[in-house]
C-alpha positions in Angstrom: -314.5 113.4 34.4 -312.6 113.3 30.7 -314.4 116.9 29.8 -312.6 118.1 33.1 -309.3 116.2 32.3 -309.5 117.6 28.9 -309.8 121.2 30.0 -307.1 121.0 32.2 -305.2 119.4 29.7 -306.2 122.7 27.2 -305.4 124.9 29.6 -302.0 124.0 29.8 -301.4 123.8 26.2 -302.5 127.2 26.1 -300.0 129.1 28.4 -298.4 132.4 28.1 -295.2 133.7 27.1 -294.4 134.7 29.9 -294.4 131.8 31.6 -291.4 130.9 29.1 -289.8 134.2 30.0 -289.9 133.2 33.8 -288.3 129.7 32.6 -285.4 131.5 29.7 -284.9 134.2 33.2 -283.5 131.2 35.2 -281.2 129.7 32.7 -278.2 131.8 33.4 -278.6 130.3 37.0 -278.7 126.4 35.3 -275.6 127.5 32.8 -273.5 128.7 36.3 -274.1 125.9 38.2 -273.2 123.2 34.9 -269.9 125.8 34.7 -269.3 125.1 38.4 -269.6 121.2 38.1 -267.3 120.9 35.3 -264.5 122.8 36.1 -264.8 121.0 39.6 -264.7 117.7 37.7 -261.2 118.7 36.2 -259.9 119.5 39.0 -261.3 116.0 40.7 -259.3 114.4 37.8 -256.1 115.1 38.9 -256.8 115.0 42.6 -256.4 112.0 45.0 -257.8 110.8 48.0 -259.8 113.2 50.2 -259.7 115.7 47.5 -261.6 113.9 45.3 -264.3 113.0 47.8 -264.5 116.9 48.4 -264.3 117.5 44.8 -267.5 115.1 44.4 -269.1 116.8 46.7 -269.0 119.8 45.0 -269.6 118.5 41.7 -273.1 117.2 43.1 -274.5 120.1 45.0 -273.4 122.1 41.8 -275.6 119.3 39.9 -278.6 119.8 42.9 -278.7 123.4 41.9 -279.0 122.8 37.8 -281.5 120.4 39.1 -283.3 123.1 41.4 -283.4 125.8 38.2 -284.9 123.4 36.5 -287.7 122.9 39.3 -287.9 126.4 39.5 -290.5 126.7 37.0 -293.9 128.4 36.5 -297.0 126.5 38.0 -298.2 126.7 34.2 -296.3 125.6 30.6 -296.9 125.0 27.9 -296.4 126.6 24.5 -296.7 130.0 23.2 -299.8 130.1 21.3 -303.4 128.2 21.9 -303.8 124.5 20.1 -306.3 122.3 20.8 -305.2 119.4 22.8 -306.8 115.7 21.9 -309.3 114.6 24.9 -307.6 112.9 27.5 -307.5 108.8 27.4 -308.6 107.6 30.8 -305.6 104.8 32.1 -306.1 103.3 35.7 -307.8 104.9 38.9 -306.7 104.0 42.0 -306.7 104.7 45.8 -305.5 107.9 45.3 -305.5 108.8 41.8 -306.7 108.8 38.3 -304.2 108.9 35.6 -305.4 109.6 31.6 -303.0 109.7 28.8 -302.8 113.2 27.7 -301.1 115.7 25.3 -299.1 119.1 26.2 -297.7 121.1 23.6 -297.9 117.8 21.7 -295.5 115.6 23.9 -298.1 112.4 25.2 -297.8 112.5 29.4 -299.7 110.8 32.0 -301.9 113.1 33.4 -302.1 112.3 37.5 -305.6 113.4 39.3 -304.9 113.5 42.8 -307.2 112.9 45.1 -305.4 112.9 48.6 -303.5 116.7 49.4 -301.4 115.0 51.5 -300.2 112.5 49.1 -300.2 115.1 46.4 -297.4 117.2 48.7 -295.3 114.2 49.3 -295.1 113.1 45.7 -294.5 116.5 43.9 -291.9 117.0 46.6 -289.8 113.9 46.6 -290.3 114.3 42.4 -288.7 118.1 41.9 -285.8 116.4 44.1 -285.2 113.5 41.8 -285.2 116.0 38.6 -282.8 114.4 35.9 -282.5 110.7 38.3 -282.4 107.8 36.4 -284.5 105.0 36.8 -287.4 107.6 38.4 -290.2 109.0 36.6 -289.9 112.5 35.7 -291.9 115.2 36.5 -292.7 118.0 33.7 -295.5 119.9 34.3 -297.8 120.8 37.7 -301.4 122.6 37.2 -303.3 123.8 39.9 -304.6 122.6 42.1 -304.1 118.8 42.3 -302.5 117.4 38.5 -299.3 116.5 37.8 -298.1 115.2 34.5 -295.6 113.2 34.5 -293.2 110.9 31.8 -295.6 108.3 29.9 -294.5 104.9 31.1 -295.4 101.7 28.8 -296.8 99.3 31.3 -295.9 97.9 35.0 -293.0 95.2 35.3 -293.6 91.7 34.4 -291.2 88.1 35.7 -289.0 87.5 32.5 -285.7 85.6 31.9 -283.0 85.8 34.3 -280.9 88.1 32.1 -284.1 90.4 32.0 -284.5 90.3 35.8 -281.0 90.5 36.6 -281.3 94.1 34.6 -284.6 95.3 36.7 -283.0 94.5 39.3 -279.9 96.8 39.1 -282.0 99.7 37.6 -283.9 99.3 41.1 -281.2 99.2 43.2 -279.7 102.5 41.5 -283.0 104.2 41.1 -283.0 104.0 44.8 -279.8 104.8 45.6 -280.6 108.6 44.1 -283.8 108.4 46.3 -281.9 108.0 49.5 -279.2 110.2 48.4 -281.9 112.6 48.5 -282.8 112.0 51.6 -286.2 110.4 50.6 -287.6 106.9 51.5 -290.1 105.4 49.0 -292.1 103.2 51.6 -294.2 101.4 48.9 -291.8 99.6 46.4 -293.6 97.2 44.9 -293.9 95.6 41.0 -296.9 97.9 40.4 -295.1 100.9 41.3 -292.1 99.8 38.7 -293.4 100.7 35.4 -291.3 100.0 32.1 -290.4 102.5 29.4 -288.7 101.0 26.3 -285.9 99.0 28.4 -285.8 101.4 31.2 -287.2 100.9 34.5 -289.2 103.9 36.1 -289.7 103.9 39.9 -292.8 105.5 40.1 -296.0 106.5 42.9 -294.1 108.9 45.8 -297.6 109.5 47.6 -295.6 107.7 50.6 -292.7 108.9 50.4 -290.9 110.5 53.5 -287.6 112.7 54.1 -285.9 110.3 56.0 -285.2 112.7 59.1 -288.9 113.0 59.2 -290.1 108.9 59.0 -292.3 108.4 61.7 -293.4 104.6 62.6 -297.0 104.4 60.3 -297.9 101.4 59.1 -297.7 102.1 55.2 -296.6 100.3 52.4 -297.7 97.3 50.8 -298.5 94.1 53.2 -296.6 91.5 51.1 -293.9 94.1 51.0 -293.1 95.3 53.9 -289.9 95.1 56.1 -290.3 93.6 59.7 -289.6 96.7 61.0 -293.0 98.5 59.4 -294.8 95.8 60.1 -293.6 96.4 64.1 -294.3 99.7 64.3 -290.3 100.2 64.5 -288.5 103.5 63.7 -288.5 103.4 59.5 -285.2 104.1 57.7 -284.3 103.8 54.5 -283.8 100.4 54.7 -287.3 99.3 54.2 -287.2 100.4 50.9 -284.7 97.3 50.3 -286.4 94.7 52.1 -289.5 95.7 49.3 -286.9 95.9 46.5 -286.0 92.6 47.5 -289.0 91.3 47.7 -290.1 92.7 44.1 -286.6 91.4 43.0 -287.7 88.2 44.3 -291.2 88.2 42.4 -289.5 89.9 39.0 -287.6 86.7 38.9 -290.2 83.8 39.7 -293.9 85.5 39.5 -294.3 84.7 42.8 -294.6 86.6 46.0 -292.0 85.4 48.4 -293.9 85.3 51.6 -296.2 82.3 52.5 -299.4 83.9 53.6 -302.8 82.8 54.2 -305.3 85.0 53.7 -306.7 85.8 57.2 -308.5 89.0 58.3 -305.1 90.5 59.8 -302.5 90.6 57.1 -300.2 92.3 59.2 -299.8 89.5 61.8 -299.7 87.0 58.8 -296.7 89.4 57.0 -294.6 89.0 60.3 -295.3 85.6 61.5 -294.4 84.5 57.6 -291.2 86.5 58.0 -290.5 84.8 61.5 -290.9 81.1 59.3 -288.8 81.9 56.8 -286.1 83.9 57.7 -283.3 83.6 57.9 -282.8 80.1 58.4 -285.4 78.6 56.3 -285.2 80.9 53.3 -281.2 79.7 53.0 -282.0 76.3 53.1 -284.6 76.5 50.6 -283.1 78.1 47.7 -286.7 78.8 45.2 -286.8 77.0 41.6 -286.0 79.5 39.2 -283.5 81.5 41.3 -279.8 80.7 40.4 -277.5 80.9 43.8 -275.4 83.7 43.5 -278.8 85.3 42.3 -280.4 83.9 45.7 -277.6 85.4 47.9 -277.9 89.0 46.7 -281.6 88.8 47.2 -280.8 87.5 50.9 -278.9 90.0 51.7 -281.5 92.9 50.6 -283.7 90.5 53.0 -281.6 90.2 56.3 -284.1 90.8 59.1 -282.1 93.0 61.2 -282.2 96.5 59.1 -278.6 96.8 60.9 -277.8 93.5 58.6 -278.9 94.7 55.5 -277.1 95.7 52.4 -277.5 99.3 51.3 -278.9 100.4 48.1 -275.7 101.5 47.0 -274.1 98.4 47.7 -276.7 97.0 46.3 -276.7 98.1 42.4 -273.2 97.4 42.6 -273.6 93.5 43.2 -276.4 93.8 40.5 -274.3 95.5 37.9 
């Protein structure tokens, strides 16, 4: 499997010039729409009132469109002439993937084997959307027929100091504001999707992701994590994605998983009848060791059952800020 991983990883070293030419061919397109967003952000400075939220509005489909030239690329980069590339260093494998540590054009990525088409589509998609995001992990290069390399994270998040998590947690929150700006629901936030690099967070693993217009009422997620609404088989908006960022907010700050569960045969019907115990009443009158209050109520109201009742993501970073 690291022969094949380190071919693939060759071949991409080894692309052609004209793959560069197809990239240099698009940049006039970038440079127009960065020209568009500026001069509309001028003109947003000395407006007021409706004109500015037009003039934002402008400003960030001008931005969507730098962002598409970027996607816009060949299926193949890399540099101009032939280097070898050092093998591959196998990472993790999981349900759906195998990721390696590898180099292209002497940049270290993580290489991502998939091994679901389905899952492949849904994460390459929701990723060239996201181009340039913060807080997500970046997509550079796509080979044929099933790798993606993406940024090199350092390691999944671990519980730290208040201060530490207080940070996660707004990085979360605005990470996943851009994803449902997008249109895009995660549907599997969870600590080990949310990777660390340096002192950044990196929302990470889109195989479950969804265009919100196009959510249908599958089960999928993370038990532990999910809203009441997944677990019911209930419409899915984005609000589910902040019930799990809650609930990884929750864990960030204590090491522990929030929900009381035994560990029966049906996980799902423990998931909800927990929820039904603890919220809403219970959960306010027992405020967890380790949480500080005004800590406790922004994590409650990520975790309102009703998805009407919920904060939004938006909201959301704001109170963590």
């Amino acid at each position: 499997t690291v022969a094949a991983a380190s071919a693939v990883t060759s071949s991409v070293a080894a692309a052609s010039g004209a793959a560069l030419a197809a990239m240099a061919a698009k940049a006039s397109c970038a440079v127009a729409a960065v020209g568009v967003a500026l001069g509309t952000l001028w003109r947003w400075s000395t407006s007021a009132g409706s004109e500015k939220e037009m003039a934002a509005l402008k400003i960030t489909r001008a931005v969507r469109r730098w962002s598409q030239s970027r996607n816009q690329r060949p299926v193949l980069l890399g540099t101009l002439s032939p280097q070898p590339a050092p093998e591959p260093v196998f990472l993790w494998r999981g349900a759906f993937a195998t990721v390696y540590r590898a180099s292209v054009a002497g940049e270290w990525l993580a290489m991502k084997v998939m091994h679901s088409a389905q899952q492949l589509v849904a994460e390459r998609k929701a990723l060239e959307a996201l181009t340039g995001y913060e807080f997500i992990v970046q997509l550079h290069h796509v080979f044929e027929p099933n790798v993606l390399y993406l940024e090199l994270c350092d390691e999944p998040l671990v519980p730290g100091d208040h201060q530490t998590a207080r940070q996660w947690a707004f990085q979360l929150c605005t990470g996943l504001t851009a994803i449902h700006w997008c249109g895009f629901i995660h549907r599997d936030i969870n600590p080990n999707n949310l990777m660390r690099r340096g002192h950044e967070l990196r929302i990470c693993d889109f195989g479950d992701s969804v265009l919100e217009d196009e959510a249908d009422t599958r089960v999928v997620g993370t038990v532990a994590y999910m809203s009441p609404e997944v677990l019911s088989g209930m419409p899915q908006s984005c609000a589910i994605d902040v019930w799990s960022a809650g609930m990884s907010i929750y864990f960030l700050f204590t090491g522990r998983i929030l929900l009381d569960m035994q560990d029966g045969r049906d996980r799902l019907a423990e998931a909800m009848f927990a929820i039904r115990s603890q919220f809403p009443e219970h959960a306010v009158a027992t405020m967890p060791e380790g949480v500080q209050g005004s800590d406790w109520q922004k994590i409650l109201r990520m975790l309102a059952v009703n998805p009407c009742d919920r904060i939004m993501a938006a909201d959301a970073s704001e109170e963590w800020e």
